[in-house]
N, C-alpha and C positions, 0 to 999 in steps of 0.2 A: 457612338455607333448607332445603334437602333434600329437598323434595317437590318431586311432579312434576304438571303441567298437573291433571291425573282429578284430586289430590287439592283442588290449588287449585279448579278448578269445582265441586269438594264444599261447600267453605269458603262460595265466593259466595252458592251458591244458598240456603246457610244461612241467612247475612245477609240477602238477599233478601229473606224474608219477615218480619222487624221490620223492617225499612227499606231501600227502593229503592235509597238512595242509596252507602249504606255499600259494596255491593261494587263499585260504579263507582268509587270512589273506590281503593281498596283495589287492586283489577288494576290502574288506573291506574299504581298506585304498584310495586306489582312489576313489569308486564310494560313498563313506557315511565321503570321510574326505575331499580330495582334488579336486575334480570333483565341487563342488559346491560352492565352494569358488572360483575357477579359474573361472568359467562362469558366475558368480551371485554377488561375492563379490567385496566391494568395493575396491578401489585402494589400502588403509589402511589397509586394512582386507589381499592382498593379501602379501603384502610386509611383514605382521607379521606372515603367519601360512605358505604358498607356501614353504618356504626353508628347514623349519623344517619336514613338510607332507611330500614331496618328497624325501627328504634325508635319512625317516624310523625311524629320533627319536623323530617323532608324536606319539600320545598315539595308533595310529593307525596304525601304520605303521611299517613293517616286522622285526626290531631289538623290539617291544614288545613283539612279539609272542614267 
């Protein structure tokens, strides 16, 4: 991860314009899948869902959409 919110809404708005859908999907996926596990979750918790959330074949994450 390592960025911070400014640079994420950089990202979106990118996306934004080829396709609506693509950053709804995407902050979905960081800020309600991976965002609070990486801050909040235990060491266990991170080692299990981190690889899969960031990669996109989370139930959240941009190869769902």
């Amino acid at each position: 991860m390592g960025g911070d919110y400014f640079a994420l809404c950089l990202v979106l708005e990118e996306l934004a314009g080829s396709t609506p859908r693509s950053p709804v999907t995407l902050e979905a996926g960081v800020s309600l899948g991976a965002m609070p596990i990486y801050r909040f979750g235990t060491e266990e918790q991170k080692r299990q869902w981190l690889p899969m959330l960031t990669s996109g074949r989370g139930p959240l994450g941009p190869a769902s959409a």
